[in-house]
N, C-alpha and C positions, 0 to 999 in steps of 0.2 A: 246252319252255322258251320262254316267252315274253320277246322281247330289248328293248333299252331304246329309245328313239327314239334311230336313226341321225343323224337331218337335220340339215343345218348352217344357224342363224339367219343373216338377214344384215338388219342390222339397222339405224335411225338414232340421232339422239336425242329425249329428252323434248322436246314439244312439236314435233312435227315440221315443216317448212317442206315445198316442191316437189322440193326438191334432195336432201333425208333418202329422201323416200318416193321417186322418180325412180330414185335410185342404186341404191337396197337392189330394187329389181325388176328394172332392170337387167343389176345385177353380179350376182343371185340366178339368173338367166336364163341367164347367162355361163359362169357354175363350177360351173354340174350341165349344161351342153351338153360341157365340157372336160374334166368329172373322172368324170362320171358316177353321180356320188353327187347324191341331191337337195337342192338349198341353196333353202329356203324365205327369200322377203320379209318382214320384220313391220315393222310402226309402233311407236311406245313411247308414242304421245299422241294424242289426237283430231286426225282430221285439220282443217288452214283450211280456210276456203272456198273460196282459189284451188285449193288443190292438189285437192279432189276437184271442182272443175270442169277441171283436167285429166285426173283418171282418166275422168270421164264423158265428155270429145269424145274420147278416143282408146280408150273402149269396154274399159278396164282394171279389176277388180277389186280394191279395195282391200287392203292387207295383213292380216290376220288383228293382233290388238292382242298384244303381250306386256308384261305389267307387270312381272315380276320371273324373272331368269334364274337365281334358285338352284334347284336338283337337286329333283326332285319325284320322285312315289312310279313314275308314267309313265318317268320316264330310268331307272329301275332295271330289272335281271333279276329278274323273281320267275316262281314258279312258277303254269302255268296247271293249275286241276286242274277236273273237273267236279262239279257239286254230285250229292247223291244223297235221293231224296223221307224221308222223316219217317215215311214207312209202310213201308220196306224193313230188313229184319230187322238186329240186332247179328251176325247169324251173315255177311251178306253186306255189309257195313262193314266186318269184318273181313281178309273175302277179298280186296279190295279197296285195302284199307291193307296188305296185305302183298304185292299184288302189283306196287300201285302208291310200295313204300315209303312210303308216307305215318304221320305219328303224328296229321294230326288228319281228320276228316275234316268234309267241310262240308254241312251240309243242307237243301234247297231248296226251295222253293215258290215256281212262275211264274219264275225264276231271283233272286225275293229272298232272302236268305239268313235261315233262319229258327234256326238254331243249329248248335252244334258238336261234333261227338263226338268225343273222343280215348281211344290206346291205352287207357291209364288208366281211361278212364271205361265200356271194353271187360270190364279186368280184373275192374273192381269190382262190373259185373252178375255175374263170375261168382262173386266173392266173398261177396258180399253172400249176407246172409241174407232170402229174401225167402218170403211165406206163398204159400200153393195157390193162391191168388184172382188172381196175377199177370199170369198173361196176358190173362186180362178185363179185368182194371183196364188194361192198356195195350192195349186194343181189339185183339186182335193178328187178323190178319188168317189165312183158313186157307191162304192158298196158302204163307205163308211158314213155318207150324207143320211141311206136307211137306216144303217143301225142307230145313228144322232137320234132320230124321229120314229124308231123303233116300227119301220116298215119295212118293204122290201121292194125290191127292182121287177116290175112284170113285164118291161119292155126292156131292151137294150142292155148293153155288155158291163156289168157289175164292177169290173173290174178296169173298165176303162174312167178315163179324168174328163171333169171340167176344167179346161184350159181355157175359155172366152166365155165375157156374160158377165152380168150382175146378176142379183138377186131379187126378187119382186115380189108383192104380195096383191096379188088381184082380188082388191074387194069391193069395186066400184064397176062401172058402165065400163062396157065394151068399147064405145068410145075415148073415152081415159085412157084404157087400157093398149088402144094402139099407140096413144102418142107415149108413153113411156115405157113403153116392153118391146125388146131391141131384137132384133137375130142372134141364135147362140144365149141367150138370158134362162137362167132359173126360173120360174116360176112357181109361188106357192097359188093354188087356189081350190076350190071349194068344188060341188055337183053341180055348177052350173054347165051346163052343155052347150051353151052361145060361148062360154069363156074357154072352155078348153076348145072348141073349133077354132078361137080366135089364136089360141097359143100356138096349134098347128100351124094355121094358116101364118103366121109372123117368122115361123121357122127356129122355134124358141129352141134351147141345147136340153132344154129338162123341163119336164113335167109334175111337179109334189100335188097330188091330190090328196084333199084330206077328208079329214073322218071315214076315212073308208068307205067312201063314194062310189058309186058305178063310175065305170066309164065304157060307151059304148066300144062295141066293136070295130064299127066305123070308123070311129078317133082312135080306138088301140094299131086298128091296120094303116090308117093314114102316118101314123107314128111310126111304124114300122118300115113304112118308104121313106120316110126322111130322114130316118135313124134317129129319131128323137126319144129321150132314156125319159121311160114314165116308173115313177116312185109311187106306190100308194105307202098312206101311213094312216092309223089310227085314230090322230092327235086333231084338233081343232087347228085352226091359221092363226092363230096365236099361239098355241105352244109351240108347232113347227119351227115358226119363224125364229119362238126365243131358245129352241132348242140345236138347230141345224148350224150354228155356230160351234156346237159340240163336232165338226166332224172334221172341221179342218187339221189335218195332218200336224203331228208333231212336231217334224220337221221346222215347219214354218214358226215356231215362235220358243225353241230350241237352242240353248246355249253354244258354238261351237266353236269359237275361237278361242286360244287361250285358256286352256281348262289344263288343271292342274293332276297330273296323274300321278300315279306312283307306282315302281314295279315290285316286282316279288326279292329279288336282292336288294333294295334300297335300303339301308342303313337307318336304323329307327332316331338316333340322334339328328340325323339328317332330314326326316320326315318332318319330327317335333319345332324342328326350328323354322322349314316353312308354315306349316300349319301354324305356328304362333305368331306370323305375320299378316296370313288371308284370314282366318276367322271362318272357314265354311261348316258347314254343320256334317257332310260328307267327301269323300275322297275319293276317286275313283282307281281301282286296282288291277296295273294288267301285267301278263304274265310277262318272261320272255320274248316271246316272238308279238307282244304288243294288242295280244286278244285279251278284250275286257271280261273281268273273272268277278271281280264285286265292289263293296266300299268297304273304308274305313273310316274312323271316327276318333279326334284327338281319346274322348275316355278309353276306347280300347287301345291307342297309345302308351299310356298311362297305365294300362294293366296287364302289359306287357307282358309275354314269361323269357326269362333270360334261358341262354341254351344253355344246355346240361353237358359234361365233359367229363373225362376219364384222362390223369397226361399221365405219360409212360416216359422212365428214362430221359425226366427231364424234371426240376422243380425249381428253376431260376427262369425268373420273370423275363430276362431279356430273351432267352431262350425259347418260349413259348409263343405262339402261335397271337399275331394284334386281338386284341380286346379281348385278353383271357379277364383282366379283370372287372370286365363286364358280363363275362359269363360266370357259369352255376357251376363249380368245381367238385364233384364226387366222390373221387378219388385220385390218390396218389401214388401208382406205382415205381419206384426208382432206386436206383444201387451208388448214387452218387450223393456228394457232399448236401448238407441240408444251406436250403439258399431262401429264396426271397419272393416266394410264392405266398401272397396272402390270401386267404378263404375269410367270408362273410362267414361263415358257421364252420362248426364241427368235420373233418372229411375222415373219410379211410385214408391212412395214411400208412404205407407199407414201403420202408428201407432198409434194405440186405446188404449188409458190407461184401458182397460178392462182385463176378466179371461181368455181370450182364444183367441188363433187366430178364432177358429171356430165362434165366435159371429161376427167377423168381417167381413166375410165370408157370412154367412148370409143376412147381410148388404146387400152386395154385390150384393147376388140373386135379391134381392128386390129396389135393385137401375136400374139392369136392367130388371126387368122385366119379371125373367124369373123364371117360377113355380120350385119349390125344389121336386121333388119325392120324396114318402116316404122312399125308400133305403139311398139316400144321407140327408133326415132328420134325420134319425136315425144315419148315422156316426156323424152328426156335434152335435147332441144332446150327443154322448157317449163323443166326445171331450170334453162339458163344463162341463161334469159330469167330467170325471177323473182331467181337469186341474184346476177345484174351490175344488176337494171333496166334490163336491153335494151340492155344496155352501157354505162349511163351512169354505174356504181359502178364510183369507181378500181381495185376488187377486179379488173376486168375486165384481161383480158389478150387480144393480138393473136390466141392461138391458143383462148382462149373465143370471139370473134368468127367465127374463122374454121369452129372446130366446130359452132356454133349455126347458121352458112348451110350445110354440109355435111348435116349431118342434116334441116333444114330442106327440102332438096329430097327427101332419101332418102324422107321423110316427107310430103310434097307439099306443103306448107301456107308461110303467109304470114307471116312471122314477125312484122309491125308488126299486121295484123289477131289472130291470137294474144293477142301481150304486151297489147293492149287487152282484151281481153277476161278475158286472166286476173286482171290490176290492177281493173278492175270488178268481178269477183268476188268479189277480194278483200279489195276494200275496203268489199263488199256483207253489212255486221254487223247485218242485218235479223232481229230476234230473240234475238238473244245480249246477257246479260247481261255487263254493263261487267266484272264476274271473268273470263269467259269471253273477250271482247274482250279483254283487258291481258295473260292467257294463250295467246294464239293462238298464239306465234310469239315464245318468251319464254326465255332463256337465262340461267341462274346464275355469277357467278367470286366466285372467292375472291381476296382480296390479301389477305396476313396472316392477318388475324383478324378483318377483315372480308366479309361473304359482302353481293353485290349482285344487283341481276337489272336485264335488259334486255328490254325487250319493242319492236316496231316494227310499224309498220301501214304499207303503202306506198299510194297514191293519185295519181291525175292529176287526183281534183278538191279545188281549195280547201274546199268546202263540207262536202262530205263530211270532209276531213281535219276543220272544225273540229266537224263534229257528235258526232264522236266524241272529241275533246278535251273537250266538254262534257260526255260520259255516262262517262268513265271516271276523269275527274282525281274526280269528290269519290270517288270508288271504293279511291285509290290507296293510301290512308293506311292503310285499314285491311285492305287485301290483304297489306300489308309485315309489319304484325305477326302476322297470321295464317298467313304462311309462315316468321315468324322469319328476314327476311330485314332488313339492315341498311338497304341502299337500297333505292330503285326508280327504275330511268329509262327512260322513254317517247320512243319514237322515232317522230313525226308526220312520215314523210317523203311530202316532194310530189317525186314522178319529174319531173314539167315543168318544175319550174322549181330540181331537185337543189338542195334545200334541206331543213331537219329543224328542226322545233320542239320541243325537249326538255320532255316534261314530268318533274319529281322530286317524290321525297318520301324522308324519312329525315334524321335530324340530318345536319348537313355536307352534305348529296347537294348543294345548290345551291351552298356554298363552294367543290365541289370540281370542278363543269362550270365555274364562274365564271373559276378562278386556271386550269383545262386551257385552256380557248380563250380568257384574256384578256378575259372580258365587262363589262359595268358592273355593279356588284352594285346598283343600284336597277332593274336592268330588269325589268319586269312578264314578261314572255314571252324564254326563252332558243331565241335564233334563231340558226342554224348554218348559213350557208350556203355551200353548197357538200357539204358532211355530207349523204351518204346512206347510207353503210355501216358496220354496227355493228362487223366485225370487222376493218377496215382502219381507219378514222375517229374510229369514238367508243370500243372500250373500251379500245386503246389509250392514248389520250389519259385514260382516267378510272384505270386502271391506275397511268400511269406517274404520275398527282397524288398518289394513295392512296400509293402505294409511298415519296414523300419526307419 
């Protein structure tokens, strides 16, 4: 039986910052050292450029991407079965399916999956009415003709086919027997030695002697020059004949068109709704690269395990990674305002009015006991740098400060060399398309029945800030309606001199920064200073205008 994936995400939000991806590897690090189950890291959005110039100086792997956390065909139980070749008899399909319980079975070539044979399609070879020519017609091979009739091949090449002939049962006069036994023909017959010289002598493609007959050596070497495949078998010329129908190849009465698979990322909603259209009793399951792995079955559908998750530094639903509420929520770790994340049960739930999820985190280490490596000091140290701006976002708090010089030694490094280097990074949009840019580092809320987004670029250089003012404001307009979002607002924040030039766009958007901070509504450029942080600063303030 093959089991559904154990591991528990831990995860940030769309559009990820330093602090998202820092914490989710951190706190991933932390609660499979503690619990012993393994808690994988993911991103939910392309990473900036700051943050994967901190995975690259601290020699970190980025998180694997997850876009959508509803149940896939991978989180379920289904069954692991093996395929079986196209050339292996309905007689040992059979075997098989009754030993291995199965009702379908699956058939392979190179591990692709070339078709399906079920009970059913078992019964109906043996029902069916089928002519002499049968087993030619399905190329049946001769090693599987003895094992049908539980004998063996003493002349000729086991592994070569009947391709021409019918089938015969010689149990009359020699003369009978020439006018209906052809060249290339089957033949079952008995110890008579006038009948098998006559099978020789017509040039017959095969030889089934039964009960275990002599046959001389004469007729064995006569056979031998003409290449004629002699079978002895055990059985009487009645069971042979009701039995040798057992050998034809799979293949030949094998489902293969049209068959309904399903891979290992398929979305289990998307499963349930075909299977609630065909009705089949199994499904067949292939991986990636399209190699057949096993079945599934609506009831294991139906008892599904939803994936398990950890969010970090994030607990608004729009925010979150698609089909969070189809997943198992565990925990809650976050520094931000309490929002609109609902749990089917009970969670940890852990909110620090501090700068960073990463100080929380820390916390964390140190509540259980468990030493921080200098690699994971240095990610959580780059997090409180980028989420305070080196402490100079009110968001900051005494004990962000005092964790960022803590781990900053743990880690060996410099903290004001760092934060310069990460802000140049990041404000390093060399290549990236103004869409790309304005989504870097871009967050959604809702007030009412209005849905806004916030985007923010941090910089220590004037120039830079206005270069990119230039390449994304005529971009703005038409990003808002292409995301169906009501606003847009643009946070040009200069670290140096903690200050933010807002850019908007959306009916209202400039009424409603103008009446929050009191501005003159002729000003060409909406200047905030003092405003460097979006979730202390500015949506508060944009929130609480919207909401009157």
């Amino acid at each position: 039986m093959e089991q559904g994936n154990e591991k528990v995400y831990v995860v940030g939000h769309r559009n990820p910052d330093t602090d998202s991806i820092c914490s989710a590897i951190a706190y991933a690090a932390l609660k499979t050292k503690i619990t012993g189950v393994e808690h994988s890291p993911r991103r939910a959005g392309q990473l900036n450029e700051e943050t994967q110039y901190v995975l690259e100086y601290f020699g970190v792997q980025a998180p694997a991407l997850i876009m959508d956390l509803r149940v896939q065909v991978k989180d379920v139980d289904f069954r692991k079965v093996e395929g079986m070749s196209g050339s292996e008899s309905i007689k040992k399909a059979w075997a098989r399916m009754k030993e291995e319980n199965l009702h379908t079975m699956p058939v392979v070539r190179d591990g692709k999956l070339e078709g399906l044979i079920t009970i059913g399609d078992i019964a109906m070879s043996y029902m069916g009415v089928h002519d002499s020519s049968i087993l030619s017609q399905a190329k049946t091979q001769y090693r599987n003709i003895a094992a049908a009739i539980d004998g063996k091949v003493i002349i000729g090449n086991e592994h070569s086919y009947l391709t021409s002939g019918k089938v015969g049962v010689v149990a009359s006069s020699c003369e009978y027997m020439e006018k209906f036994v052809q060249k290339d023909d089957l033949v079952i017959l008995s110890d008579r030695p006038a009948a098998q010289q006559m099978a020789i002598d017509l040039n017959v493609g095969c030889m089934v002697v039964c009960a275990g007959a002599n046959v001389s050596e004469d007729v064995l070497q006569q056979a031998r020059e003409k290449e004629i495949v002699v079978i002895s078998s055990p059985h009487d010329t009645f069971t042979v004949a009701r039995l040798i129908n057992q050998s034809i190849p799979v293949k030949h009465f094998m489902t293969r068109d049209h068959l309904i698979t399903f891979k290992m990322k398929d979305y289990v909603d998307d499963v349930r709704e075909v299977m609630s259209k065909k009705r089949f009793r199994e499904y067949p399951i292939l991986d990636n690269a399209g190699n057949f792995i096993g079945f599934i079955t609506s009831r294991r559908i139906l008892n599904s395990r939803k994936k398990k998750v950890i969010l970090v530094d994030h607990n608004e639903k729009n925010q979150a990674v698609e089909g969070i509420g189809q997943a198992e929520v565990l925990e809650i770790i976050d520094h931000h305002r309490l929002s609109s994340i609902e749990t089917i049960g009970p969670v940890f739930f852990r909110n620090q009015p501090v700068g960073c999820t990463a100080t929380i985190i820390y916390q964390m280490y140190q509540e259980n006991n468990v030493e921080v490596s200098p690699t994971i000091a240095g990610l959580l140290c780059s997090a409180i740098i980028s989420d305070t701006l080196m402490f100079r976002s009110p968001t900051c708090t005494p004990l962000d400060e005092a964790t960022a010089k803590n781990l900053a030694k743990i880690a060996g490094i410099e903290i004001d060399i760092l934060a310069q280097a990460m802000f140049r990074a990041g404000s390093n949009l060399k290549g990236k398309t103004a869409e790309e840019v304005l989504f870097l580092d871009f967050k959604q809320f809702h007030v009412n029945d209005i849905v806004f987004g916030v985007g923010q670029i941090n910089s220590m250089s004037k120039e830079e800030l206005q270069e990119i003012r230039d390449k994304i404001l005529p971009q703005m307009e038409l990003s808002r309606r292409t995301n169906g979002l009501d606003m847009i607002f643009f946070m040009l924040t200069n670290i140096i001199t903690e200050s933010t030039e807002l850019l908007c766009c959306g009916p209202g958007a400039k009424e409603t920064v103008v009446e929050a901070y009191g501005l003159d509504e002729d000003a060409e450029r909406l200047l905030l200073d003092g405003v460097v942080s979006r979730k202390k600063q500015l949506v508060p303030a944009l929130v609480a205008d919207l909401q009157q």
